[in-house]
Steps between C-alpha positions, in 0.01 A plus 500: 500500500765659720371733774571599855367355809301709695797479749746634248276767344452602893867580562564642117226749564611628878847484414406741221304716700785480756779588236300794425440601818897539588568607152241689338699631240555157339315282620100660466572412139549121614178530663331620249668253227381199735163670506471526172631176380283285769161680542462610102676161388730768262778309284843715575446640113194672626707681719784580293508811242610355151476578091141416555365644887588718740296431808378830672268602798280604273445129426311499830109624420222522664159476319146619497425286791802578758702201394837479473678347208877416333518539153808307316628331161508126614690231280414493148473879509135475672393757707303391836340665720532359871268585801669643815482360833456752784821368625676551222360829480668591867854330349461776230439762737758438712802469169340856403533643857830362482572650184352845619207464273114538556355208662306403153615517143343758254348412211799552209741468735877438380704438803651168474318205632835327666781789461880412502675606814731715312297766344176589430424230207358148502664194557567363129652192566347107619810475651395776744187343624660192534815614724166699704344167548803290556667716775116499704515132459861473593400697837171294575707179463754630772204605702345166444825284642568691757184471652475126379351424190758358347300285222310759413798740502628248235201482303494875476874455350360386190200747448525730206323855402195311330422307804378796701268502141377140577453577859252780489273326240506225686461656852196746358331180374554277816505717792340795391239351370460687087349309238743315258316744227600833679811385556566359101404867404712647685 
């Protein structure tokens, strides 16, 4: 299985937060892509509004018991629901601050989960997500040889969307600790 190092993830996840930082405009939606594709192990369809879903806020719920949840239509046309992690949690905050929005979704909710940058609509397109993820990678991997990783700058070259999918399973299982189970439901 392809995945990041924890090196690589490192400098894909400040360079993200640092993108967003000088460009808030743009790049709080690479932030929150990253986050979203690493800590809730999302494939990019789950993030992209088709025939079949539109991914809203609203998809973020909170039940009876003050946990937070993701609801989405998974391959095969399954729905899943997927617990949230208090950091992603203070990811989502900060996109909606970004997008002048209340800190936390409401239930029904239909502003678009990742919205294009021109307009007010979702992004509709893989091909979105994926130019998102490249051009954070692309960044981390000039971060990463000029401060001297160069191997790992290369082995970064290589590393697709899916892999940040690979990573956070793996990472929740090995450093976090979560029970293979937990994880395999989510």
């Amino acid at each position: 299985v392809r995945r990041l190092t924890e090196l690589q993830w490192d400098f894909v996840i400040e360079t993200a937060e640092s993108m967003a930082n000088e460009n808030p405009i743009v790049h709080e939606r690479t932030l929150f892509v990253m986050s979203m594709l690493y800590l809730l192990y999302l494939r990019i369809s789950e993030l992209v509004a088709d025939a079949r879903w539109e991914p809203k806020m609203g998809d973020f719920f909170q039940d009876g018991h003050g946990n937070w949840w993701f609801k989405t239509i998974s391959k095969g046309n399954k729905e899943r629901e997927i617990t949230i992690p208090d950091v992603m949690l203070t990811a989502l905050k900060r996109y909606r601050n970004s997008r002048e929005l209340p800190p936390l979704p409401s239930p029904g909710e239909q502003t678009p989960l990742v919205h294009n940058l021109r307009g007010n609509g979702p992004v509709t397109s893989d091909r979105q997500i994926r130019f998102i993820v490249q051009g954070c990678f692309d960044k981390a991997i000039e971060r990463m040889i000029s401060e001297g990783f160069i191997d790992e700058a290369k082995m970064l070259q290589e590393a697709t969307v899916h892999w940040l999918r690979h990573t956070g399973i793996s990472d929740d299982i090995n450093k976090r600790g979560r029970p293979i189970a937990h994880v395999r439901d989510d």
